[in-house]
MIVEX-37185 format. One record per residue (C-alpha): z, x, y. Coordinates in nm, 3 decimals. Example, Ala and Ser with C-alpha at 12.3 -4.5 7.8 and 13.67 -1.06 7.14 Angstrom:
MIVEX-37185
KOLKOL  0.780  1.230  -0.450 .
KOLKOL  0.714  1.367  -0.106 .
//
This chain:
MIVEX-37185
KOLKOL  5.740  13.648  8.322 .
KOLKOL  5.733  13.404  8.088 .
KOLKOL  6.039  13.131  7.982 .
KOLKOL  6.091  13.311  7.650 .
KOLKOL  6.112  13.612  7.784 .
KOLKOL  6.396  13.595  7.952 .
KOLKOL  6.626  13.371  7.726 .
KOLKOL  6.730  13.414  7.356 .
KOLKOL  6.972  13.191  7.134 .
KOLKOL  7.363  13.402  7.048 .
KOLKOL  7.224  13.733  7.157 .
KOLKOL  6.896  13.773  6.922 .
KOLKOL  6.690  13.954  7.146 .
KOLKOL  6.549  14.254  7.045 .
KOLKOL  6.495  14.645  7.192 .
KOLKOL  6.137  14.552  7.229 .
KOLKOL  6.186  14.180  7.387 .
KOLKOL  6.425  14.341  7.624 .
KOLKOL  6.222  14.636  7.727 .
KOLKOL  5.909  14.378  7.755 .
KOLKOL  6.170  14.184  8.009 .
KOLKOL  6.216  14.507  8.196 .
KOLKOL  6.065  14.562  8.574 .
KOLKOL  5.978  14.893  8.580 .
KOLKOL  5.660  14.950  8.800 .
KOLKOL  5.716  15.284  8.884 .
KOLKOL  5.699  15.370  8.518 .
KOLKOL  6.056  15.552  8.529 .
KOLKOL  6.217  15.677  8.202 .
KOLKOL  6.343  15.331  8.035 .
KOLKOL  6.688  15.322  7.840 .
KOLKOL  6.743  14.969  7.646 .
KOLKOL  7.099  14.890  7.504 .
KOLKOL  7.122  15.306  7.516 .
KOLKOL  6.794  15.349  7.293 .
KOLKOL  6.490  15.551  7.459 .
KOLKOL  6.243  15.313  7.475 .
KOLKOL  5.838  15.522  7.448 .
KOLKOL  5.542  15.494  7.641 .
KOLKOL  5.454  15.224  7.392 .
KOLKOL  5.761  14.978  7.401 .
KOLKOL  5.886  15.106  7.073 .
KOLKOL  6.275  15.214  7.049 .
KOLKOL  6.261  15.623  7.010 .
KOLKOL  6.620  15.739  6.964 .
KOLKOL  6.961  15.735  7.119 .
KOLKOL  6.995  15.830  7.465 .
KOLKOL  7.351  15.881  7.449 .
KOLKOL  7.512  16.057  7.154 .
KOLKOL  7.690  15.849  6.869 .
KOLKOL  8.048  15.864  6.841 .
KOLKOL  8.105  15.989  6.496 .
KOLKOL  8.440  15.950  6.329 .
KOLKOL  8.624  16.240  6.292 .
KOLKOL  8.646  16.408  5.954 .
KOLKOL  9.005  16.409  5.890 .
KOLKOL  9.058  15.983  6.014 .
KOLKOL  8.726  15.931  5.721 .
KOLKOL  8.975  16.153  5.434 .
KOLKOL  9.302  15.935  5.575 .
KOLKOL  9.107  15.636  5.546 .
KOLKOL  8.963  15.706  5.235 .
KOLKOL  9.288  15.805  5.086 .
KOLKOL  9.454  15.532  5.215 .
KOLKOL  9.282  15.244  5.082 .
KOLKOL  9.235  15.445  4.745 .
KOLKOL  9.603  15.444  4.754 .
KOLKOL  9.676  15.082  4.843 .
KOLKOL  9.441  14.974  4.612 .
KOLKOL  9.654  15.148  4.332 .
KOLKOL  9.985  14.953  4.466 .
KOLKOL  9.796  14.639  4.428 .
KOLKOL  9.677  14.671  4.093 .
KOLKOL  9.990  14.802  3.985 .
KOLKOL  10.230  14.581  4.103 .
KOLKOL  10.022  14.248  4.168 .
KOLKOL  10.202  14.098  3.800 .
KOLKOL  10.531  14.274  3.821 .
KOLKOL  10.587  14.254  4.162 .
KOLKOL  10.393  14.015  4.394 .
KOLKOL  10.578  14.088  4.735 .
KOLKOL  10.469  14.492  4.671 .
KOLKOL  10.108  14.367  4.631 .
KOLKOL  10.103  14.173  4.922 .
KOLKOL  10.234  14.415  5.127 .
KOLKOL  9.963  14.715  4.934 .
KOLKOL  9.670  14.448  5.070 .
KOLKOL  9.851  14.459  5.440 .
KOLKOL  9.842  14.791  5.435 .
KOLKOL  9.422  14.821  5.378 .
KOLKOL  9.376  14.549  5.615 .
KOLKOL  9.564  14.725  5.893 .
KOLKOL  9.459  15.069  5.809 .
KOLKOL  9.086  14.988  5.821 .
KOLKOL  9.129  14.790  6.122 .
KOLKOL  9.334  15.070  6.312 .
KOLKOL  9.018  15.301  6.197 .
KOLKOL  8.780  15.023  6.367 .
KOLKOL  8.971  15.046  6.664 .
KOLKOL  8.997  15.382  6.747 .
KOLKOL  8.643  15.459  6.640 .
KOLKOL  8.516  15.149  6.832 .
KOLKOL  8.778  15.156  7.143 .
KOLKOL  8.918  14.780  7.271 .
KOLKOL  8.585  14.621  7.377 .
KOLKOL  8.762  14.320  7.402 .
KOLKOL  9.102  14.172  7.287 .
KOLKOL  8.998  13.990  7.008 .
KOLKOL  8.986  14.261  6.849 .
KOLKOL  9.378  14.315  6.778 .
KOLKOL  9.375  13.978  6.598 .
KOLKOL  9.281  14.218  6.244 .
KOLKOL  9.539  14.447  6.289 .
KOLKOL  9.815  14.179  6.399 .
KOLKOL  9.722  13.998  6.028 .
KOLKOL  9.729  14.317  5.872 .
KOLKOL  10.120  14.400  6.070 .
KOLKOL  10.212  14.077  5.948 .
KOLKOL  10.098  14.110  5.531 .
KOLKOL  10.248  14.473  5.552 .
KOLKOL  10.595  14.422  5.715 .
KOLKOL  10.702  14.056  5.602 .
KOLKOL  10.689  14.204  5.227 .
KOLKOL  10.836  14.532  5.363 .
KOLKOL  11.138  14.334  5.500 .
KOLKOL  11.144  14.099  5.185 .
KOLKOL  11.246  14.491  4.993 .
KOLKOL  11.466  14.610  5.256 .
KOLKOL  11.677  14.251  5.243 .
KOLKOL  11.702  14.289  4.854 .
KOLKOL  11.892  14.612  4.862 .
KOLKOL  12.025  14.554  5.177 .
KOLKOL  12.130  14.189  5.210 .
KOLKOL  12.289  14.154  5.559 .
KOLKOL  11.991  14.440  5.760 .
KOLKOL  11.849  14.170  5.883 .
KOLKOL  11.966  13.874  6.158 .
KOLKOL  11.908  13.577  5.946 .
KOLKOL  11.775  13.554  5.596 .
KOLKOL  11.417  13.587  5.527 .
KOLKOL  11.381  13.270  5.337 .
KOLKOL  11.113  13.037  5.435 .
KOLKOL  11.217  12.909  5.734 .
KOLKOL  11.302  13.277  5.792 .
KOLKOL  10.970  13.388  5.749 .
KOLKOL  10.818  13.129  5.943 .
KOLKOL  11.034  13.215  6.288 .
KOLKOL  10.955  13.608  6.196 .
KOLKOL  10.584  13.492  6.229 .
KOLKOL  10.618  13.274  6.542 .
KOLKOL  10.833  13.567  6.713 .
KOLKOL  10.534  13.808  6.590 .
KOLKOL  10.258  13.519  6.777 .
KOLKOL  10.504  13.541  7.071 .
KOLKOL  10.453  13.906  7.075 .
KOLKOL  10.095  13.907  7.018 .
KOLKOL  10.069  13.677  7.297 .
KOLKOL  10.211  13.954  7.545 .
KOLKOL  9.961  14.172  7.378 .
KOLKOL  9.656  13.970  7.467 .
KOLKOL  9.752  13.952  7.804 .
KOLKOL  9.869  14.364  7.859 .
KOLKOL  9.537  14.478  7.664 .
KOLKOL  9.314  14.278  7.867 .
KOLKOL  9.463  14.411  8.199 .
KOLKOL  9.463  14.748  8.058 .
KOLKOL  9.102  14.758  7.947 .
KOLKOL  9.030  14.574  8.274 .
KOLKOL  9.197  14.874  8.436 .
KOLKOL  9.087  15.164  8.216 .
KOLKOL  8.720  15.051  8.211 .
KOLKOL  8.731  15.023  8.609 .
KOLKOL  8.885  15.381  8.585 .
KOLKOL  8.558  15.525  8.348 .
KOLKOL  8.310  15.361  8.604 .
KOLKOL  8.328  15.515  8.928 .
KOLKOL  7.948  15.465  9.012 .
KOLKOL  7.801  15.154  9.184 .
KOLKOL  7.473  15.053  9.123 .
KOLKOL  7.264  14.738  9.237 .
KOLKOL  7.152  14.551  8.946 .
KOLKOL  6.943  14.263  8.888 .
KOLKOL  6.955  13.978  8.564 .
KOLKOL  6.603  14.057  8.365 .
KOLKOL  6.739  13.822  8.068 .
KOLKOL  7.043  13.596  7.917 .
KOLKOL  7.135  13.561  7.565 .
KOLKOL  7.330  13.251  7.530 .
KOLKOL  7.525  13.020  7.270 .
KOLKOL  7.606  12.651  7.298 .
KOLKOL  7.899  12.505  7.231 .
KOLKOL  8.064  12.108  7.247 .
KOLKOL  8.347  12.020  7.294 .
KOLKOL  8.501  11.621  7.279 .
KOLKOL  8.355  11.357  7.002 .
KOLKOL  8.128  11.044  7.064 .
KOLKOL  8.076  10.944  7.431 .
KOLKOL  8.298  11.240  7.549 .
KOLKOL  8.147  11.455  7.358 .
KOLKOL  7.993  11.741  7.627 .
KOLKOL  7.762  12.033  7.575 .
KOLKOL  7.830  12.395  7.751 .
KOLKOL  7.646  12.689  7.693 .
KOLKOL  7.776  13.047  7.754 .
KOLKOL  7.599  13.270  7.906 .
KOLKOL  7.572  13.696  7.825 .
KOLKOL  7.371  13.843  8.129 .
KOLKOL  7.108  14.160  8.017 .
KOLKOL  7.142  14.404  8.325 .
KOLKOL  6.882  14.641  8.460 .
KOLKOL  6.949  14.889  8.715 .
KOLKOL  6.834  15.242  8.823 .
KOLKOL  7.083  15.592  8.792 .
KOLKOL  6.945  15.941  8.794 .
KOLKOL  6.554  15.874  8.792 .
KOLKOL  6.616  15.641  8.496 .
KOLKOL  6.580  15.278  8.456 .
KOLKOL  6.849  15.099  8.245 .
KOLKOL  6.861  14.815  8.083 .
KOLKOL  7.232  14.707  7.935 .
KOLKOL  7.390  14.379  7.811 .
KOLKOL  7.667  14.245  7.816 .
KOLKOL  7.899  14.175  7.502 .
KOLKOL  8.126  13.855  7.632 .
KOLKOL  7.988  13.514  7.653 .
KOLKOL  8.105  13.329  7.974 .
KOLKOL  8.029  12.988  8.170 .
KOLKOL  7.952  13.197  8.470 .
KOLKOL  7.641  13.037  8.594 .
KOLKOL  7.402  13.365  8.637 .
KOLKOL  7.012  13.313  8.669 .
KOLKOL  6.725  13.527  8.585 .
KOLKOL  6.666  13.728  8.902 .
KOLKOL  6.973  13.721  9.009 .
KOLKOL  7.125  14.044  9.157 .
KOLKOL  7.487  14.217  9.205 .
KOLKOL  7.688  14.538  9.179 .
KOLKOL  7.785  14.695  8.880 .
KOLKOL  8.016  14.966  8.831 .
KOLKOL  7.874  15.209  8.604 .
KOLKOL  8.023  15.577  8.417 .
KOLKOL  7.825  15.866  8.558 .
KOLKOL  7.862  16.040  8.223 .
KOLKOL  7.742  15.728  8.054 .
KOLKOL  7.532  15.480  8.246 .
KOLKOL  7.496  15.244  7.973 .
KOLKOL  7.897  15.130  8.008 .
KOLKOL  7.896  14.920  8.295 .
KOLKOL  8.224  14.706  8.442 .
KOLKOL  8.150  14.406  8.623 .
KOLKOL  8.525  14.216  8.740 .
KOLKOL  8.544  13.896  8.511 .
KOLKOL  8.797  13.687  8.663 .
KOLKOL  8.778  13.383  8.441 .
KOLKOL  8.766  13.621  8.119 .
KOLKOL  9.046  13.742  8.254 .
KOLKOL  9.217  13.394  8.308 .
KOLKOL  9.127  13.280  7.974 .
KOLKOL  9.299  13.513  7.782 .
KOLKOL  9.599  13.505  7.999 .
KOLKOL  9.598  13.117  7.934 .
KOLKOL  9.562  13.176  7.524 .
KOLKOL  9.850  13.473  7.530 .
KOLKOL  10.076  13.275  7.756 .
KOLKOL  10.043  12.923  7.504 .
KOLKOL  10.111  13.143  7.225 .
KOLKOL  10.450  13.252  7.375 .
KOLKOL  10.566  12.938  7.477 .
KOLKOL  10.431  12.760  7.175 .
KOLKOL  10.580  13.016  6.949 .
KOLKOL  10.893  12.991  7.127 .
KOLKOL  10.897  12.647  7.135 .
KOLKOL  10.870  12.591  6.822 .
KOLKOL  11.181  12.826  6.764 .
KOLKOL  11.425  12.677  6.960 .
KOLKOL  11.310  12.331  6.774 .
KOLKOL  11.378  12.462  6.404 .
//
């Protein structure tokens, strides 16, 4: 197997690169990145069914941002703290749709509907303190607004860390099946870190897994880059779902240790810089 066969730059290989990569001598049934893959190495349809979005969240979405977008043209010149709170509302509304049509794949993903929290209730409180002046512990003036937005990064911090143990513990949960699986192929990215002679290159590494379940042959990557130093041909144990073998769950302790590190500096950097105003 040839050199660039079995690497490719931030994740560009293809179906057909990856089935090419494949090891499948006994000619079993071959399921790429949950496409069907033919007798010909071309991608024939979904093995597993697509998770459509349910009528009634397309109509709420639909009406939602129809509506918003009527707040925002409405109010933007008479009343800009209405229209900032109109655009919160799409942001968080689509990205609340994203999330429960996508599921938590990984953290990061809360960071749209935490901006979207933010545009829709800092306005929101903004009204509330104009009719009622003394709702609120301390005035929402700037300095206000700014230790309303580094108790929200505190609390987004906690966030980080709780999702990532629960979608440790809920994926773990889903994959009750272990399987023996060997590395067929990395996509990678490099990054630097440091300037001039400190200046150091790392590159990141997202392992493509192949592994047999129920006279098929699968072949799955994985979505998070890490500096875990996996080789081609390298084999482990992966948990996989029986009612979907392409979802896999391989422990990811320094994943895990990252995020904790980034939610724990946001909490005491937040709250830091609270006690210092």
């Amino acid at each position: 197997m040839s050199e660039h066969k079995q690497k490719a730059y931030a994740g560009l290989a293809g179906l057909k690169e990856l089935a090419a990569a494949a090891d499948n001598p006994a000619g079993l049934p071959l399921i790429v990145n949950g496409f069907r893959i033919d007798a010909a190495g071309e991608p024939a349809e979904k093995a597993e069914p697509e998770r459509e979005m349910p009528k009634f969240l397309g109509i709420i979405l639909l009406l939602g941002v129809l509506a918003c977008l009527i707040v925002l043209i409405g109010f933007a010149k008479v009343d800009q703290t209405v229209s900032i709170a109109g655009f919160g509302g799409i942001l968080l509304l689509i990205s609340l749709v994203m999330l429960i049509q996508n599921g938590l794949s990984h953290p990061v993903m809360l960071v749209l509907p935490y901006a979207g929290l933010l545009l829709t209730g800092i306005p929101l409180l903004k009204i509330l303190e104009r009719s009622r002046p003394d709702a609120l512990p301390f005035p929402l003036d700037r300095n206000g607004i700014i230790r309303l937005v580094l108790y929200s990064l505190a609390g987004f911090g906690a966030l980080l860390i709780a999702s990532e143990i629960l979608s440790a513990v809920i994926r773990r949960a889903r994959c009750t099946q272990t399987v023996r699986a060997k590395c067929i192929f990395l996509n990678y990215r490099i990054t630097h870190s440091g300037s001039g002679v400190t200046r150091r290159t790392h590159q990141l590494n997202a392992p493509v897994w192949q592994y047999e379940y129920a006279g098929k042959l699968y072949v799955t990557s994985e979505l998070q880059y890490t500096g875990e130093g996996i080789a081609v041909g390298s084999e482990t144990d992966l948990r996989i779902d029986p009612a979907m073998p392409l979802r896999i769950f391989r422990s990811q302790t320094v994943q895990l240790l990252v995020t904790a590190v980034i939610g724990i500096a946001c909490i005491a950097m937040s709250l830091i810089a609270v006690h210092l105003m």
